[in-house]
PABASE-625466 format. One line per 4 residues: number of its first residue (from 1); their letters; for each residue x, y, z of C-alpha. Coordinates in Angstrom, 2 decimals. Layout:
residues N
NUM = A = X:Y:Z ~ ...
END
This chain:
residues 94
1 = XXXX = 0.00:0.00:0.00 ~ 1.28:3.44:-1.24 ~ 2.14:5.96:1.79 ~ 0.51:8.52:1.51
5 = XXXX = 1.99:12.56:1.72 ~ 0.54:15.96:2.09 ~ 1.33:18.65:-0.19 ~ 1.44:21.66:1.20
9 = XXXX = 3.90:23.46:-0.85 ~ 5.32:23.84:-4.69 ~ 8.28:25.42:-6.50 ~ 7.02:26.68:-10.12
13 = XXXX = 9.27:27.70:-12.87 ~ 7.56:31.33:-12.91 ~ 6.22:31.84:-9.03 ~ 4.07:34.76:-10.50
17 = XXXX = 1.99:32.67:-13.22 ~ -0.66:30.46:-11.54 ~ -1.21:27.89:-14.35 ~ 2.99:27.66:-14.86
21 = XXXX = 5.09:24.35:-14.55 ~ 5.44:22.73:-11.01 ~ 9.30:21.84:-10.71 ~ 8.76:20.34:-7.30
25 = XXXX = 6.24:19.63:-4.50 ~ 6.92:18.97:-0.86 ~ 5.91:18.79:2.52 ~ 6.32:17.19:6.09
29 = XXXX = 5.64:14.22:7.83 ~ 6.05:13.68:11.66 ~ 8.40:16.65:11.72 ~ 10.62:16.11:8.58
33 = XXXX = 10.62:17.76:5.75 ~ 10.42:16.48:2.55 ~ 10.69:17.68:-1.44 ~ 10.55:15.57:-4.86
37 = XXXX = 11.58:16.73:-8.06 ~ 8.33:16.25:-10.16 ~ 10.05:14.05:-12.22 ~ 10.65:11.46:-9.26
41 = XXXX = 6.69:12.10:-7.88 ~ 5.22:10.94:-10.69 ~ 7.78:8.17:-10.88 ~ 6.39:7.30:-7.53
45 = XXXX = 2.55:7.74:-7.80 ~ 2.91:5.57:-11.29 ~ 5.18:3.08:-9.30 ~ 2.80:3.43:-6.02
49 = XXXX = 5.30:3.94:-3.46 ~ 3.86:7.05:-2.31 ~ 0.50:8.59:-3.09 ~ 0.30:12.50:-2.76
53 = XXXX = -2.68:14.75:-1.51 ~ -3.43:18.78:-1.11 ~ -6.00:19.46:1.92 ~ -7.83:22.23:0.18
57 = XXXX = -10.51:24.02:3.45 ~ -10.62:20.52:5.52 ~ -11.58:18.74:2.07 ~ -8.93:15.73:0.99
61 = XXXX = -8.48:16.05:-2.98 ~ -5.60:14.21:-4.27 ~ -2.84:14.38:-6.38 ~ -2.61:12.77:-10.03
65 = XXXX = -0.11:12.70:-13.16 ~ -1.96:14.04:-16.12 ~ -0.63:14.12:-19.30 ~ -0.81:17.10:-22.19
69 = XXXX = -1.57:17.47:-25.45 ~ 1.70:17.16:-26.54 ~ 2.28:13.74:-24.27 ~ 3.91:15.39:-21.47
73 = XXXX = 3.45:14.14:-18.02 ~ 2.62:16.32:-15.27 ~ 0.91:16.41:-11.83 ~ -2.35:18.13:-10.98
77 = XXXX = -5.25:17.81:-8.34 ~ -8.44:15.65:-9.05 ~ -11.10:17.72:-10.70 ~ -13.12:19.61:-8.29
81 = XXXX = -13.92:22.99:-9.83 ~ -11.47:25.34:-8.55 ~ -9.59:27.51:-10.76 ~ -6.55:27.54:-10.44
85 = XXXX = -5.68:24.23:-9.52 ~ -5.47:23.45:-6.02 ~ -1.66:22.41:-6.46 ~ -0.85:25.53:-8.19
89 = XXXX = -2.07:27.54:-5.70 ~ -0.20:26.18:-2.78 ~ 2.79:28.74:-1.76 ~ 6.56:28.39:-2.41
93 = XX = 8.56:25.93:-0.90 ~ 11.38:26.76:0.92
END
């Protein structure tokens, strides 16, 4: 069973452009800090080591690779409406 990590923060290539590229996510658990590379988080949602979720006003929505037009991956919150996405609007990691 995947463990499973709150996202509370993300590093963008352009901080002031809410629908740019995530670089990395991150968080903590039980005191530690923790960052991934996008790269390596969708390596381990698609591998199921870890699963990855954003508490958005006490509501759970979770974290899922996507993949453009063009056949890039990328990650992104489970529809639910909000503009921008829930990831995206999570503040800069330090």
């Amino acid at each position: 069973m995947p463990q499973r990590l709150e996202v509370t923060c993300i590093n963008k290539s352009d901080r002031q452009n809410p629908h740019e590229r995530i670089l990395s996510i991150g968080g903590a658990r039980t005191g530690t800090r923790w960052k991934f590379r996008q790269i390596d988080a969708i390596g381990y949602i698609e591998s199921k080591r870890f699963e990855f979720f954003v508490n958005q006003g006490g509501r759970t929505v979770n974290v899922v690779v996507a993949v453009s037009r063009l056949g890039r991956k990328y990650l992104k919150t489970v529809a639910d409406g909000e503009q921008p996405d829930n990831l995206l609007s999570l503040p800069e990691c330090p």
